[in-house]
PDB file of N, CA, C and O in Angstrom:
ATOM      1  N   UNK A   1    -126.008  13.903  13.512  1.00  0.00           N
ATOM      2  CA  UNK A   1    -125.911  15.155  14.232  1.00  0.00           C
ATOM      3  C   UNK A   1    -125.302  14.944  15.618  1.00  0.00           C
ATOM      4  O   UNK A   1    -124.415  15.571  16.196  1.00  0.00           O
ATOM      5  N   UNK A   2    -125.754  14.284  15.848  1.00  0.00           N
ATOM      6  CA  UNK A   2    -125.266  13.577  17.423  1.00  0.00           C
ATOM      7  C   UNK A   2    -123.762  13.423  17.689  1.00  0.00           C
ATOM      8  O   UNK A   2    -122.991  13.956  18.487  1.00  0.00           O
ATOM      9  N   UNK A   3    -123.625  12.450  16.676  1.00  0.00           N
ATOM     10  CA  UNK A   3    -121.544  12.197  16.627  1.00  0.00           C
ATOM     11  C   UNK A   3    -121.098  13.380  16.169  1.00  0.00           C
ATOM     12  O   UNK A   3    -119.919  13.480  16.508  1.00  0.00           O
ATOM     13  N   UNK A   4    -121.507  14.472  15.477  1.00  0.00           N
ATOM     14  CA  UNK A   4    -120.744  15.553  15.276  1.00  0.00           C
ATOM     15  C   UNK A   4    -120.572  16.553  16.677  1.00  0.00           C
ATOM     16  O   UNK A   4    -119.520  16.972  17.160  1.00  0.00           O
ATOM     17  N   UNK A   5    -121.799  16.752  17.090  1.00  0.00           N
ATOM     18  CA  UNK A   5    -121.701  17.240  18.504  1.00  0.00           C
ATOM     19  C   UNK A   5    -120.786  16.574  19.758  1.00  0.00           C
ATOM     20  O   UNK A   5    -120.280  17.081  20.759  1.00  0.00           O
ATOM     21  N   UNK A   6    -120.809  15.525  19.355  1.00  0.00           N
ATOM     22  CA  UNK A   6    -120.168  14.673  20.276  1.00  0.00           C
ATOM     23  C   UNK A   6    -118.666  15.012  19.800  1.00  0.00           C
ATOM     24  O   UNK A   6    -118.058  15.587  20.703  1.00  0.00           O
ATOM     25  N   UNK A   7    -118.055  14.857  18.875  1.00  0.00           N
ATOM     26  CA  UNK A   7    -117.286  15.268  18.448  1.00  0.00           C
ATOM     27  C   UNK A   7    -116.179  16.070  18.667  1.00  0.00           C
ATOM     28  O   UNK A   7    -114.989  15.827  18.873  1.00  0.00           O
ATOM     29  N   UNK A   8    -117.134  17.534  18.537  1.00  0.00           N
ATOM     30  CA  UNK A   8    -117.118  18.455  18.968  1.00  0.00           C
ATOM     31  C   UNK A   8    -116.527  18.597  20.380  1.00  0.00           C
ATOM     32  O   UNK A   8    -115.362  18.861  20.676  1.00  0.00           O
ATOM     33  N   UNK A   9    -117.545  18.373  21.164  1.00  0.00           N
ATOM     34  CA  UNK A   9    -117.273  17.873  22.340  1.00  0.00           C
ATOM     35  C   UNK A   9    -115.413  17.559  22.758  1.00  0.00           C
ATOM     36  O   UNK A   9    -114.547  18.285  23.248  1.00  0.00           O
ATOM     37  N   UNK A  10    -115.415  16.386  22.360  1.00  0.00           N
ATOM     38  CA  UNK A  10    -114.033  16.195  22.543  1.00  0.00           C
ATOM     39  C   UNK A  10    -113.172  16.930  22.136  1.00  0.00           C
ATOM     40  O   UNK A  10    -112.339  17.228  22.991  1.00  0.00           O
ATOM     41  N   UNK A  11    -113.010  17.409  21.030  1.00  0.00           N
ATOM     42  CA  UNK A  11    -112.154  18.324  20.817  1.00  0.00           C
ATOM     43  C   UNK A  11    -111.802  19.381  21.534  1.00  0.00           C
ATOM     44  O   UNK A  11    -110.635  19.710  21.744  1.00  0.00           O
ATOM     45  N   UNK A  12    -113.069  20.120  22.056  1.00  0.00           N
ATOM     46  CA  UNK A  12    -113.123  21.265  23.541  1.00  0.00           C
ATOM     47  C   UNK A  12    -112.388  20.795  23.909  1.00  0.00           C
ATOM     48  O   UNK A  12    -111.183  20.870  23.670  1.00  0.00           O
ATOM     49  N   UNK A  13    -113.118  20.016  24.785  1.00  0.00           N
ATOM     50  CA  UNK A  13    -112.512  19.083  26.317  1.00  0.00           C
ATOM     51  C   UNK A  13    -110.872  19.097  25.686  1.00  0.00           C
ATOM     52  O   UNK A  13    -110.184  20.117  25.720  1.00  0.00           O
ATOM     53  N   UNK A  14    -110.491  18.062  25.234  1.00  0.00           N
ATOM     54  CA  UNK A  14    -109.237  17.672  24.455  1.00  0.00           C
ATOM     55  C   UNK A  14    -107.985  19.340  25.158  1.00  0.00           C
ATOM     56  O   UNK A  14    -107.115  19.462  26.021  1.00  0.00           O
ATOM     57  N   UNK A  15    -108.598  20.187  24.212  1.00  0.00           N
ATOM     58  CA  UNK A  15    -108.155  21.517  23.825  1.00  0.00           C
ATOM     59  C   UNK A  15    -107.938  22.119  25.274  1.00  0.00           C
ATOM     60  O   UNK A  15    -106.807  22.125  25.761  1.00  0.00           O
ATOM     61  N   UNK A  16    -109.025  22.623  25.955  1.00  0.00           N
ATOM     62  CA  UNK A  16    -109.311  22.585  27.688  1.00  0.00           C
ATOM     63  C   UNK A  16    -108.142  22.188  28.477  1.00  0.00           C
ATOM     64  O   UNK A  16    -107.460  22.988  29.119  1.00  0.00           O
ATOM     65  N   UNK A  17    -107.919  20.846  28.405  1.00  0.00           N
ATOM     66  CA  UNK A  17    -107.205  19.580  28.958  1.00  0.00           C
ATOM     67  C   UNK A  17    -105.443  20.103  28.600  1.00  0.00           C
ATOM     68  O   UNK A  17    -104.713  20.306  29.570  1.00  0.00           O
ATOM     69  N   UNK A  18    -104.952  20.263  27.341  1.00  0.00           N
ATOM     70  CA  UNK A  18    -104.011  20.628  26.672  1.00  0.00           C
ATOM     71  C   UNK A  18    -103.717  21.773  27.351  1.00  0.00           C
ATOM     72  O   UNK A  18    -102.930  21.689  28.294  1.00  0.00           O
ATOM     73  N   UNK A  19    -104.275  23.011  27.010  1.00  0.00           N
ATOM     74  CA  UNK A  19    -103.905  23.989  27.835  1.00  0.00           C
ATOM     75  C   UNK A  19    -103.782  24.671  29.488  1.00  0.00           C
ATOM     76  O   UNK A  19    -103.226  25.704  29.860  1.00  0.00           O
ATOM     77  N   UNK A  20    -104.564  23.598  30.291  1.00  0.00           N
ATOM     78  CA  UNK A  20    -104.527  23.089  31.343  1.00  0.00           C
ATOM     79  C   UNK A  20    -103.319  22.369  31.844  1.00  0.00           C
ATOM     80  O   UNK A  20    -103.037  22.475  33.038  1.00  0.00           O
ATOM     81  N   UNK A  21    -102.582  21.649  31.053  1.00  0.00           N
ATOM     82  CA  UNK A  21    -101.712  20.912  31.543  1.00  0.00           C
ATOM     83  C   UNK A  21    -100.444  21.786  30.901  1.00  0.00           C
ATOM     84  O   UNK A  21     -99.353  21.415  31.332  1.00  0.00           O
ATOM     85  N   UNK A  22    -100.404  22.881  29.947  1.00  0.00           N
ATOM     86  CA  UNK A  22     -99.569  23.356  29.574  1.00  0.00           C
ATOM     87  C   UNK A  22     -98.893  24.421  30.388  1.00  0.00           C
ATOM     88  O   UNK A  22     -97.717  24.775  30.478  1.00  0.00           O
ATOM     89  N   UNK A  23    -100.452  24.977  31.178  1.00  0.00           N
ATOM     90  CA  UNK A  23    -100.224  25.926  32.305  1.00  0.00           C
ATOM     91  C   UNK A  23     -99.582  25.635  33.966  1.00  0.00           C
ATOM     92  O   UNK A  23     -99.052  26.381  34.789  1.00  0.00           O
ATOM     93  N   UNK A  24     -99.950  24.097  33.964  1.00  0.00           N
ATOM     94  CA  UNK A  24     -99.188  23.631  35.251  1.00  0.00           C
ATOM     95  C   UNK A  24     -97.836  23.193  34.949  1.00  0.00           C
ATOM     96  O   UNK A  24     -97.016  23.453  35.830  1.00  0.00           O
ATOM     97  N   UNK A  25     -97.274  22.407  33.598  1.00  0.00           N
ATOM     98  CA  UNK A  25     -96.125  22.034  33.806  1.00  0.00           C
ATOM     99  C   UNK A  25     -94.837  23.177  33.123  1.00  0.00           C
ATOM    100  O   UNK A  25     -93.752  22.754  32.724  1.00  0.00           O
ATOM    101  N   UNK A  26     -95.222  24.620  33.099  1.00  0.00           N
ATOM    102  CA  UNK A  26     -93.876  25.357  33.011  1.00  0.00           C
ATOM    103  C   UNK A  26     -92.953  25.516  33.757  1.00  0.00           C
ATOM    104  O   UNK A  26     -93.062  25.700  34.969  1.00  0.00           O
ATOM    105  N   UNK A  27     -91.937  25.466  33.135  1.00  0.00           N
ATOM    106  CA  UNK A  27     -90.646  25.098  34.402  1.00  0.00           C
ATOM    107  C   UNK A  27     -90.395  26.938  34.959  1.00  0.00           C
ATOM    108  O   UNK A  27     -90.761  28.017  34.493  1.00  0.00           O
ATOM    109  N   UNK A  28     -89.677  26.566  36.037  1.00  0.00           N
ATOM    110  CA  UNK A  28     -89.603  28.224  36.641  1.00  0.00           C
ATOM    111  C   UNK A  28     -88.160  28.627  36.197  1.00  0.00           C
ATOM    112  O   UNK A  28     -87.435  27.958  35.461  1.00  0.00           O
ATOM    113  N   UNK A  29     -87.848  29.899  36.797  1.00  0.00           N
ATOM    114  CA  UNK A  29     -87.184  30.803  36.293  1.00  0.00           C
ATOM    115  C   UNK A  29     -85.935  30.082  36.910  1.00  0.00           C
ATOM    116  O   UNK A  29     -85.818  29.495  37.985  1.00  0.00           O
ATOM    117  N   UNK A  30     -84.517  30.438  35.310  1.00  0.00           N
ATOM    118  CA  UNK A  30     -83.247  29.425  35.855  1.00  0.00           C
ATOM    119  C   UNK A  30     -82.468  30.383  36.255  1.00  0.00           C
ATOM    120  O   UNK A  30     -81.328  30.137  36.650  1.00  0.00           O
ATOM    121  N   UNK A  31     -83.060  31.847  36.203  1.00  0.00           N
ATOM    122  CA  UNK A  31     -81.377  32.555  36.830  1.00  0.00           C
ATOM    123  C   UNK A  31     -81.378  32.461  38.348  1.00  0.00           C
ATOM    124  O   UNK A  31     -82.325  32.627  39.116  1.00  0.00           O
ATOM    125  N   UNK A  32     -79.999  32.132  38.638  1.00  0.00           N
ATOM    126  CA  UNK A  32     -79.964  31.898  40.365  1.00  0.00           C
ATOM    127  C   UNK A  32     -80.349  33.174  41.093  1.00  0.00           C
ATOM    128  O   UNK A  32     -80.463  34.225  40.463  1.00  0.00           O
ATOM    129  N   UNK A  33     -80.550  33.110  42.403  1.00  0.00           N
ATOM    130  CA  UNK A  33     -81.365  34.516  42.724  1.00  0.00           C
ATOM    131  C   UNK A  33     -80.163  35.117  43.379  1.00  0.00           C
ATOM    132  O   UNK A  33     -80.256  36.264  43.815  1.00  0.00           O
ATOM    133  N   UNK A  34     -78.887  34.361  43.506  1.00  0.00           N
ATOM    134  CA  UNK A  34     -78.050  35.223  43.757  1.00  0.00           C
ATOM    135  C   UNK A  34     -76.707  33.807  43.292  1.00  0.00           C
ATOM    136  O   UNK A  34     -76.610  32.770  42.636  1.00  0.00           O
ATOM    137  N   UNK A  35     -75.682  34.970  44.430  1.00  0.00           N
ATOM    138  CA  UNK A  35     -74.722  34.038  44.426  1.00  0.00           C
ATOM    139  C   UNK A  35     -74.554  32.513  45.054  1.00  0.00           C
ATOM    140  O   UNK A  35     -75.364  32.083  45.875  1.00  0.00           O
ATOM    141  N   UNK A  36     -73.442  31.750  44.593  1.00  0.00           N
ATOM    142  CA  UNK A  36     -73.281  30.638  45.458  1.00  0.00           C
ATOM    143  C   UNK A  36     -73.231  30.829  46.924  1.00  0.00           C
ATOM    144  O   UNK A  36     -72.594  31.809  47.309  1.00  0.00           O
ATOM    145  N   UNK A  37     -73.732  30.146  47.726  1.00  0.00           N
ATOM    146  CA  UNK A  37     -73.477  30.016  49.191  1.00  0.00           C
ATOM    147  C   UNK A  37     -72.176  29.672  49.693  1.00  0.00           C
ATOM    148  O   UNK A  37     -71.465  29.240  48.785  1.00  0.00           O
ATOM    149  N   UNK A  38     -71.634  29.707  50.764  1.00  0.00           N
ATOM    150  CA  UNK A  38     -70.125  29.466  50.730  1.00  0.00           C
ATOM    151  C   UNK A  38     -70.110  27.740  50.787  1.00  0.00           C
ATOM    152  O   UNK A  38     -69.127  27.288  50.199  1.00  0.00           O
ATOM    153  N   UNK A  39     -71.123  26.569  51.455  1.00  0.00           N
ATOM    154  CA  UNK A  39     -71.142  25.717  51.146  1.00  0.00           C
ATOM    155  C   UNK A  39     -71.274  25.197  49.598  1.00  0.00           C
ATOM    156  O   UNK A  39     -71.056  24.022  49.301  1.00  0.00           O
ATOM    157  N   UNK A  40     -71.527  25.864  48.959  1.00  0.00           N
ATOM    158  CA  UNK A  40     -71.329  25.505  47.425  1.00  0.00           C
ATOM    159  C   UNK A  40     -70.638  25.981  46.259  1.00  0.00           C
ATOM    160  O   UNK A  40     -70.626  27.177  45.967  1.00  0.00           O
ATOM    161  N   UNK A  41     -70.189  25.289  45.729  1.00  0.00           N
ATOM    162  CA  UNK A  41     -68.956  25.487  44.158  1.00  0.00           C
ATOM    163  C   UNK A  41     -69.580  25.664  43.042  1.00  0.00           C
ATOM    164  O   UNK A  41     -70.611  25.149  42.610  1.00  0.00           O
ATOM    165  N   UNK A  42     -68.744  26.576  42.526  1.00  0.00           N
ATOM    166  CA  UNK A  42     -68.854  27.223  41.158  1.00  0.00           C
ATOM    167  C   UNK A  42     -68.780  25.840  40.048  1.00  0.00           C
ATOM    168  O   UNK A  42     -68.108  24.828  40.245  1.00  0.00           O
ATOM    169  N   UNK A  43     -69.139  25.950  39.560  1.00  0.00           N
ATOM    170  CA  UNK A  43     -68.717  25.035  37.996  1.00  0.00           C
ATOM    171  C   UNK A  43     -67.064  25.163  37.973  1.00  0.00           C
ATOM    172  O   UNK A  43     -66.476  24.085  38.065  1.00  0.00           O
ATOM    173  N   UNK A  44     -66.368  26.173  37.879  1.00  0.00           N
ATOM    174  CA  UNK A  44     -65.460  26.390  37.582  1.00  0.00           C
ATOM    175  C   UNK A  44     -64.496  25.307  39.056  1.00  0.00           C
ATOM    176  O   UNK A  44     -63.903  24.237  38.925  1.00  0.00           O
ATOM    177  N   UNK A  45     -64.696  26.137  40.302  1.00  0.00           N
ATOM    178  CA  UNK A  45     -63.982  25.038  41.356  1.00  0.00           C
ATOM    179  C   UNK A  45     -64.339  23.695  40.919  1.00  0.00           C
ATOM    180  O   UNK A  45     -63.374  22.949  41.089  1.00  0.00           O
ATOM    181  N   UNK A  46     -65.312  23.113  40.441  1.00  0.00           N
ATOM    182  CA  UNK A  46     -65.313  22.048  40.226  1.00  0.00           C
ATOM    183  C   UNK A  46     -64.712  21.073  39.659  1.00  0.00           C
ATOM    184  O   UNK A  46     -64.232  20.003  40.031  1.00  0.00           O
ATOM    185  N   UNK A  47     -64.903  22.039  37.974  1.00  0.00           N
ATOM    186  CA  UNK A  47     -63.981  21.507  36.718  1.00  0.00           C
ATOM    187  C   UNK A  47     -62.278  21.593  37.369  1.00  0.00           C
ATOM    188  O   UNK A  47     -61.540  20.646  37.640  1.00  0.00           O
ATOM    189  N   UNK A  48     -62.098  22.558  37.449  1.00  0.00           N
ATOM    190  CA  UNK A  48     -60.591  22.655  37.701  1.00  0.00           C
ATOM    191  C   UNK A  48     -60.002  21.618  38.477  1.00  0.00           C
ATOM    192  O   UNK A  48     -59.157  20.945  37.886  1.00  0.00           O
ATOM    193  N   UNK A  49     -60.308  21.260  39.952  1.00  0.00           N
ATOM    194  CA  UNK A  49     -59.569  19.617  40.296  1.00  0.00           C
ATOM    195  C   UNK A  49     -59.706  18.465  39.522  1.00  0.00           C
ATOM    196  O   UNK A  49     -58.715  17.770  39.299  1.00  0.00           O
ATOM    197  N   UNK A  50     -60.804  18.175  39.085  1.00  0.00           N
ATOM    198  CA  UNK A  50     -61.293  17.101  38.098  1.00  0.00           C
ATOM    199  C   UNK A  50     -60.499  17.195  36.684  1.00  0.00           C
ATOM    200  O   UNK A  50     -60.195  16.165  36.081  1.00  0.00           O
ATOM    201  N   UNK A  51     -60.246  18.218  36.293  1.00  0.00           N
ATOM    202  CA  UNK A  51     -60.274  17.839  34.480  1.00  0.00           C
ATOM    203  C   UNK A  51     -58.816  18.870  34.045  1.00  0.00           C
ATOM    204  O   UNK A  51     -58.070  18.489  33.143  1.00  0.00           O
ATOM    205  N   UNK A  52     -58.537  20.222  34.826  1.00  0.00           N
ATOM    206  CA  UNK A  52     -57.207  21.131  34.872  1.00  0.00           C
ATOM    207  C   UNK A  52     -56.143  20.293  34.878  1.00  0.00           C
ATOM    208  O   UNK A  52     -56.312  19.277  35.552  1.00  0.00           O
ATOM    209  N   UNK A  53     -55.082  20.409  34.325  1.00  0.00           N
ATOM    210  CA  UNK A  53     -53.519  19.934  34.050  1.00  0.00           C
ATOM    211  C   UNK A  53     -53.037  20.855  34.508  1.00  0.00           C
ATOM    212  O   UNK A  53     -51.858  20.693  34.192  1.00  0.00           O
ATOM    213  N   UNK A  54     -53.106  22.020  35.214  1.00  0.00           N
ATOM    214  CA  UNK A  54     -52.603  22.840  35.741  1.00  0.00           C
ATOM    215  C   UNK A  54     -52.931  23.195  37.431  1.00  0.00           C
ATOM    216  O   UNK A  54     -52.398  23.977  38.217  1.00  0.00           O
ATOM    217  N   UNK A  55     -54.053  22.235  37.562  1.00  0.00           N
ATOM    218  CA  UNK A  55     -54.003  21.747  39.227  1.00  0.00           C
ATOM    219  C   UNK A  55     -53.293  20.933  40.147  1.00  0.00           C
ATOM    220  O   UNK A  55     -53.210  19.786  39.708  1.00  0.00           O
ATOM    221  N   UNK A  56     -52.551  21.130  41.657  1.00  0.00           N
ATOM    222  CA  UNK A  56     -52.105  20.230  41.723  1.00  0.00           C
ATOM    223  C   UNK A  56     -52.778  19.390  42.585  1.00  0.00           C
ATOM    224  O   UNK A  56     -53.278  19.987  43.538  1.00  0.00           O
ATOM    225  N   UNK A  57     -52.980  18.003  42.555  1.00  0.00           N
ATOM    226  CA  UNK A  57     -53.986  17.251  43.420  1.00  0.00           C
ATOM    227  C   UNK A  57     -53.493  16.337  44.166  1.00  0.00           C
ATOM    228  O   UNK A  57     -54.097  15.515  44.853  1.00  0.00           O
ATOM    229  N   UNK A  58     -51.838  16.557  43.958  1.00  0.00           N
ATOM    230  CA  UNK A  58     -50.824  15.665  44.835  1.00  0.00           C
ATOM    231  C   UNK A  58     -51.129  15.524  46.061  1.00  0.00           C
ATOM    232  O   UNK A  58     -50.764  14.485  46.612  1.00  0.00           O
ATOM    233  N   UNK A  59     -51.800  16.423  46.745  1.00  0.00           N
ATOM    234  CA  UNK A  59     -51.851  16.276  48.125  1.00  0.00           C
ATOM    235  C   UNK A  59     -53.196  15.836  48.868  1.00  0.00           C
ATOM    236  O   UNK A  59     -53.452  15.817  50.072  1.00  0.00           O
ATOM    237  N   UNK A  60     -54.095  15.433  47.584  1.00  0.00           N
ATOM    238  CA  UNK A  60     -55.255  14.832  47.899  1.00  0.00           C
ATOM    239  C   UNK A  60     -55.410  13.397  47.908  1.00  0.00           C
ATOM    240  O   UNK A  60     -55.067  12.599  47.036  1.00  0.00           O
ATOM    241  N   UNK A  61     -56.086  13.140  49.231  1.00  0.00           N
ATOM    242  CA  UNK A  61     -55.787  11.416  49.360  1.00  0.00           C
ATOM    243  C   UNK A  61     -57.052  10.900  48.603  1.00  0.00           C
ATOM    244  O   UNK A  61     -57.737  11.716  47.987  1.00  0.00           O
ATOM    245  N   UNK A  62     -57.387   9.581  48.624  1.00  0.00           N
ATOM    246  CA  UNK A  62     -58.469   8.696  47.391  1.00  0.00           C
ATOM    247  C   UNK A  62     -59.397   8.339  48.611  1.00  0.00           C
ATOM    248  O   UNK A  62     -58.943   7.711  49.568  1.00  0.00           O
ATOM    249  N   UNK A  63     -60.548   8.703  48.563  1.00  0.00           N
ATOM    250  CA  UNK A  63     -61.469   8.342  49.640  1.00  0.00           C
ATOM    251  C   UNK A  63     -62.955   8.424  48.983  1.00  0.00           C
ATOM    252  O   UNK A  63     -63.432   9.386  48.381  1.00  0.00           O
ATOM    253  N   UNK A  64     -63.644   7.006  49.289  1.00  0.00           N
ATOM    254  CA  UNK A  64     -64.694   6.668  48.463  1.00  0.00           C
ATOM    255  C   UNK A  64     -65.802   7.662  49.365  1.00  0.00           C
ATOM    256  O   UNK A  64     -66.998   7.828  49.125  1.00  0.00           O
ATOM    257  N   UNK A  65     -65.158   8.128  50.238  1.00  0.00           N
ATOM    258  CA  UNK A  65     -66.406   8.768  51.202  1.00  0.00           C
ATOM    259  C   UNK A  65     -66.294  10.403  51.289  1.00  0.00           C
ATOM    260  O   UNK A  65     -67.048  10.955  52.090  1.00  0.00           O
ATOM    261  N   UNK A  66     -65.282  11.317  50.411  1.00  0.00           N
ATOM    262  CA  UNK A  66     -64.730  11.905  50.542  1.00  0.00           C
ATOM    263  C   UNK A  66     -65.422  13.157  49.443  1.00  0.00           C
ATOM    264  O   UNK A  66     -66.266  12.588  48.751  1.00  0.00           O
ATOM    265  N   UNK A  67     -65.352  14.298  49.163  1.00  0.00           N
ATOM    266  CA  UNK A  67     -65.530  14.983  48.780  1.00  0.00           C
ATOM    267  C   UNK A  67     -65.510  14.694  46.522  1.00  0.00           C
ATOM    268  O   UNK A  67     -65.046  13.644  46.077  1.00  0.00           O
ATOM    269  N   UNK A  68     -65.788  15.241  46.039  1.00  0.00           N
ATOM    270  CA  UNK A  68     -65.881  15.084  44.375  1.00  0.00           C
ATOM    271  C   UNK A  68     -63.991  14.334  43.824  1.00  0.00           C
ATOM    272  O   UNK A  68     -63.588  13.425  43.099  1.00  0.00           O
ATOM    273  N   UNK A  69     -63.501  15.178  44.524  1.00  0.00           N
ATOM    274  CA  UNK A  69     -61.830  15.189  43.933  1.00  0.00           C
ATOM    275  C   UNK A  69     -61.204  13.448  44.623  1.00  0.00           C
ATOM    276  O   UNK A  69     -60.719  12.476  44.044  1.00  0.00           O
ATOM    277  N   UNK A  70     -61.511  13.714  46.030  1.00  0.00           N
ATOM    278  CA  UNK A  70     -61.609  11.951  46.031  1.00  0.00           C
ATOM    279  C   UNK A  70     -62.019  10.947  46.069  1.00  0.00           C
ATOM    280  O   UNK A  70     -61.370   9.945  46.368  1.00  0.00           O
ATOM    281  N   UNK A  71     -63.678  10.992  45.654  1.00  0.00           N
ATOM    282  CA  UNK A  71     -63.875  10.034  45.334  1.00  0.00           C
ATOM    283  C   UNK A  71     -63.212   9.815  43.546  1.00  0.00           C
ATOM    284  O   UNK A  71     -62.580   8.983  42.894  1.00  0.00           O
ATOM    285  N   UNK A  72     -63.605  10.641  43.436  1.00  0.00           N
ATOM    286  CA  UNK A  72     -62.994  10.350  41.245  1.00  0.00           C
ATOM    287  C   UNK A  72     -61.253   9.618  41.525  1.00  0.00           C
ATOM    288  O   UNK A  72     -60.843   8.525  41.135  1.00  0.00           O
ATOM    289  N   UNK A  73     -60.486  10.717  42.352  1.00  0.00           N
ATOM    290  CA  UNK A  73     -59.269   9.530  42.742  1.00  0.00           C
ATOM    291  C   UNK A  73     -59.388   8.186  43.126  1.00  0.00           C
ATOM    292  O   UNK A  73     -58.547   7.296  43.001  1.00  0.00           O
ATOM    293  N   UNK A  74     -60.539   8.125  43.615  1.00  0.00           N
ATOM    294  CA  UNK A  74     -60.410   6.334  44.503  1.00  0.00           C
ATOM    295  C   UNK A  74     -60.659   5.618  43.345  1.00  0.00           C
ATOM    296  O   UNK A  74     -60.004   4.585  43.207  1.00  0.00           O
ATOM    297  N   UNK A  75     -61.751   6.035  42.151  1.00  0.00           N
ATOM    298  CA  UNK A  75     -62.856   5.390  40.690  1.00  0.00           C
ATOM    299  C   UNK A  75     -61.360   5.027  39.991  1.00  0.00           C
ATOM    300  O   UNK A  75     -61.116   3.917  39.518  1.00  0.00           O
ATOM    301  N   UNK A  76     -60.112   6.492  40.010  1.00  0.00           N
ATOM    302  CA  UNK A  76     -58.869   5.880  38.972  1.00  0.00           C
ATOM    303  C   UNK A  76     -57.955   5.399  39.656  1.00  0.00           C
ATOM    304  O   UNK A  76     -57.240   4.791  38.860  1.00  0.00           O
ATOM    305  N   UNK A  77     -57.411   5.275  41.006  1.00  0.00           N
ATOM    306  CA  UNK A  77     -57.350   4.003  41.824  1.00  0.00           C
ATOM    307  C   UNK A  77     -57.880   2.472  41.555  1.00  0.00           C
ATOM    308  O   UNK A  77     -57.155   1.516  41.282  1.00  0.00           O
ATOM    309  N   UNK A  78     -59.022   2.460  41.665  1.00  0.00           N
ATOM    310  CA  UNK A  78     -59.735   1.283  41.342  1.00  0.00           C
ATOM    311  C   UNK A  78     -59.345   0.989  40.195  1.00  0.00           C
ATOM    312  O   UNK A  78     -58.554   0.049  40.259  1.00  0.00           O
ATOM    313  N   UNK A  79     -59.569   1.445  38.861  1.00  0.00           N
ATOM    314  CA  UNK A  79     -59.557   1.152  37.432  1.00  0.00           C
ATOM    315  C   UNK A  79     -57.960   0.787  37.802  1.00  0.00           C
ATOM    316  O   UNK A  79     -57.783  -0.430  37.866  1.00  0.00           O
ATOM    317  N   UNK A  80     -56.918   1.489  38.026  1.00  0.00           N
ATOM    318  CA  UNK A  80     -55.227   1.253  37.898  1.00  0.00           C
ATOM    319  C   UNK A  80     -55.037   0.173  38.692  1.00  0.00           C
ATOM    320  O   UNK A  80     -54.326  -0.698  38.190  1.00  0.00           O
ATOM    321  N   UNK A  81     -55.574  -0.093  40.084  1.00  0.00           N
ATOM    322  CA  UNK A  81     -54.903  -1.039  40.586  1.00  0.00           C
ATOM    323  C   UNK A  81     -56.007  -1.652  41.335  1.00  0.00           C
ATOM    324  O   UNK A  81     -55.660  -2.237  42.361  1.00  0.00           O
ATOM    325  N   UNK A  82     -57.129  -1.649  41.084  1.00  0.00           N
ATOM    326  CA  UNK A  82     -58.092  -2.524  41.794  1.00  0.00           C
ATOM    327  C   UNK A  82     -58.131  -1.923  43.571  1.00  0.00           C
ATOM    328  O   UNK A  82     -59.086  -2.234  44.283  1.00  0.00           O
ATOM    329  N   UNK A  83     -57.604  -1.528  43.818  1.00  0.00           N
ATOM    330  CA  UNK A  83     -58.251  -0.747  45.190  1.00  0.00           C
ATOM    331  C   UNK A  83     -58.436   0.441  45.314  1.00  0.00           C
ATOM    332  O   UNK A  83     -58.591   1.120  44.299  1.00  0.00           O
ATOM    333  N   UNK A  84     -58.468   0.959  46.443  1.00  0.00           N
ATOM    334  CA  UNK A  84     -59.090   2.308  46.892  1.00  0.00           C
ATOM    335  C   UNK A  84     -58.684   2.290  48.281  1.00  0.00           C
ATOM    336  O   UNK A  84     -59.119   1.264  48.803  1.00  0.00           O
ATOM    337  N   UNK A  85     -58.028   3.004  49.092  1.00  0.00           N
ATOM    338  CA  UNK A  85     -57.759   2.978  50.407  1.00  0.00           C
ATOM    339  C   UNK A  85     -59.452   3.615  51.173  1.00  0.00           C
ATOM    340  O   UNK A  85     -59.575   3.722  52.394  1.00  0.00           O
TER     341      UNK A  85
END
């Protein structure tokens, strides 16, 4: 009788515990509460220097310290000719 109560027991608790931890770890709400800030880029500005054939990036220099567009220039710098200015 004892180990069944006991049992028992755990299973509560167990159950308790489960839904306790189910209630703290929901993630919050993903729609943005507004727009981008002007310090920050769209997905789209992003993709487009990086990955567009229809961007031109000629006039961007390779700088490991530099914004998304040059550091990725300095990474295919490096890979082509082993440096990076």
């Amino acid at each position: 009788m004892k180990k069944v109560v006991r049992e028992i027991l755990i299973l509560i608790i167990s159950i308790v515990g489960v839904i306790y931890l189910v209630k703290i770890v929901q993630a919050g709400s993903l729609t943005p509460s507004g727009p981008p800030a002007s310090t920050m880029k769209t997905l789209q500005e992003v993709f487009d220097p990086l990955a567009s054939s229809s961007y031109d990036s000629s006039l961007v220099t390779a700088d490991v310290n530099g914004n998304a567009l040059q550091i990725m220039k300095c990474i295919i710098s490096k890979i082509n000719t082993g440096t990076c200015p």
